[in-house]
C-alpha positions as CSV (number, residue, x, y, z in Angstrom):
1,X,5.0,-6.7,-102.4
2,X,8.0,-4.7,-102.2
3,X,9.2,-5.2,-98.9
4,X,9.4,-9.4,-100.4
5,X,11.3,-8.3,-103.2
6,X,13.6,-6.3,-101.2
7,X,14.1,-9.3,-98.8
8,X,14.5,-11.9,-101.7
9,X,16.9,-9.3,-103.1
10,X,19.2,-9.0,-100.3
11,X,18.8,-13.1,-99.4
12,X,20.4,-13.3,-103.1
13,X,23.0,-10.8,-102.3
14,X,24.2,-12.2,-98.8
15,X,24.2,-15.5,-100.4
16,X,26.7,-14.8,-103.3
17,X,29.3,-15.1,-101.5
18,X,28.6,-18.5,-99.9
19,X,28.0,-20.2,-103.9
20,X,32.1,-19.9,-104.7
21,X,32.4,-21.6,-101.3
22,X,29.7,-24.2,-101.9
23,X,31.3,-24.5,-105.6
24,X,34.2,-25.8,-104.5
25,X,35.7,-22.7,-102.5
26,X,38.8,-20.9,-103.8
27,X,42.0,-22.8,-104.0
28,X,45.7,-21.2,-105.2
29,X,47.7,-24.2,-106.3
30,X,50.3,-23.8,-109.3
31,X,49.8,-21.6,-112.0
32,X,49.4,-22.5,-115.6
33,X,52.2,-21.4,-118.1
34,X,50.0,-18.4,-118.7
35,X,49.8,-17.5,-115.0
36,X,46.2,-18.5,-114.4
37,X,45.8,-20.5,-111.2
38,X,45.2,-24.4,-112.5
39,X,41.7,-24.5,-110.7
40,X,40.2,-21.0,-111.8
41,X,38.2,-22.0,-114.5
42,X,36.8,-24.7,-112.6
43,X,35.7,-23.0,-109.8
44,X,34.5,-20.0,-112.1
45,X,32.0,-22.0,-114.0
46,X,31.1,-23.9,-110.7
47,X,30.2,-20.4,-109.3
48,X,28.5,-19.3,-112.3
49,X,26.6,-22.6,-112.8
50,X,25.5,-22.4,-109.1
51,X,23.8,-18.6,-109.3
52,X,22.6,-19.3,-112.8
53,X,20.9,-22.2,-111.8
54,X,19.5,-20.1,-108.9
55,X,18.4,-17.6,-111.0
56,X,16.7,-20.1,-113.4
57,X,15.0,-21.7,-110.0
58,X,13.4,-18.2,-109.1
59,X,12.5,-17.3,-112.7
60,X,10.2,-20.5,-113.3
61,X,8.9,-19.6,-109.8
62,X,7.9,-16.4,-110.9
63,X,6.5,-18.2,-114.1
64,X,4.1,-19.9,-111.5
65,X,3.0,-17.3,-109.6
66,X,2.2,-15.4,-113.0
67,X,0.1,-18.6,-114.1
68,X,-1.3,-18.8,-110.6
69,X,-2.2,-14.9,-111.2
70,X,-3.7,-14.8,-114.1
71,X,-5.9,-18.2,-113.3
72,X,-7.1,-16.7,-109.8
73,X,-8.1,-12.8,-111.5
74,X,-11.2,-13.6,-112.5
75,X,-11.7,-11.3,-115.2
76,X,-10.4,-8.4,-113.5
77,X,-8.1,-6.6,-115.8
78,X,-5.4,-5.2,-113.6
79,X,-4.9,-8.6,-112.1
80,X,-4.3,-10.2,-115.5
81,X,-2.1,-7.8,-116.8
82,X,0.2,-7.8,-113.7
83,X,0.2,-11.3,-114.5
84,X,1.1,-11.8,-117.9
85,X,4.1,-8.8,-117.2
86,X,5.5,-11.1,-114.3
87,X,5.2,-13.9,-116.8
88,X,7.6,-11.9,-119.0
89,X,9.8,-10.7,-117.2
90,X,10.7,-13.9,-115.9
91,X,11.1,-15.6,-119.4
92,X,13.1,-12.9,-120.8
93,X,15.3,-13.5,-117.1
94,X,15.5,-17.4,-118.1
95,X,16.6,-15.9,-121.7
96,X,19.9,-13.3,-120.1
97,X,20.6,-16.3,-117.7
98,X,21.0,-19.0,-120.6
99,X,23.0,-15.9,-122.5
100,X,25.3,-15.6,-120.0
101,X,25.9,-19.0,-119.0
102,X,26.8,-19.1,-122.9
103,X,29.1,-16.0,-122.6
104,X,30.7,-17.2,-119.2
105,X,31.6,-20.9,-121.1
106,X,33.1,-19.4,-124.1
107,X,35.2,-16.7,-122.1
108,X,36.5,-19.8,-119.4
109,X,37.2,-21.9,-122.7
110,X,39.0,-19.5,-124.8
111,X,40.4,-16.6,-122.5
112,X,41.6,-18.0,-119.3
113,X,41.9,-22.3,-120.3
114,X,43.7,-21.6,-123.5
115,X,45.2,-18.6,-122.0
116,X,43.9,-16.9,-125.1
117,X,46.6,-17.9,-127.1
118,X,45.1,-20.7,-129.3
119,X,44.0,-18.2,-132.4
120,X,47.0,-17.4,-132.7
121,X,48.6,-20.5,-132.6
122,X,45.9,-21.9,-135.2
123,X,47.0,-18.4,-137.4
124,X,50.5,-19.2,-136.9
125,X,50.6,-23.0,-137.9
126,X,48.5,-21.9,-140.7
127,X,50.6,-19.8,-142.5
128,X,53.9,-21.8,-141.8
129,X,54.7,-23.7,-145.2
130,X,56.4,-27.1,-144.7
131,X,59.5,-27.0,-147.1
132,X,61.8,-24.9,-150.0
């Protein structure tokens, strides 16, 4: 069992690399005011969306194979206890994937398409008064 996770391991690993090309590949066209190329975010969350949702695809895969576990143990202990750990591990994986999809968004939204400016604009306009 090992030797299959090492394989499915470095089959991840090798294929990194090929998602940001399959996202859309990397492109340097103008900059933004703030220096960020215009097409960063973009191909950021397309990268990020593409591993996640591999992630997410091997996780309810796992799911299976738990349920397929503990169905075929037959009573025996060991079997179902193997089983309901792979069934845990791969929801609490689902759980970190959905977390960092969530922290991936808000960092593209706020740090790098707003240029991380936009607080402080909102501050600023905020404690402008209109007229004396």
């Amino acid at each position: 069992m090992n030797k299959a996770k090492s394989i499915l391991l470095t089959a991840v690993l090798a294929l990194l690399p090929l998602s940001t090309v399959l996202a859309g590949g990397w492109v340097a066209p103008a900059n933004k005011p703030n220096g960020v190329p215009e097409d960063l975010d973009k191909t950021i969350l397309s990268a990020t969306n593409w591993i996640l949702g591999l992630i997410s695809l091997i996780a309810v895969l796992a799911i299976i194979w738990g349920g397929v576990q503990y169905l075929t143990s037959a009573g025996n202990e060991d079997t179902m206890r193997t089983a309901k750990k792979t069934i845990t591990y791969a929801i609490i994986g689902l759980v970190v994937a959905g977390i960092a999809y969530s922290i991936v968004n808000v960092l593209i939204t706020t740090v790098i398409t707003d240029g991380g400016a936009a607080a402080g604009d909102a501050a600023n306009t905020n404690t402008v008064s209109g007229g004396m």
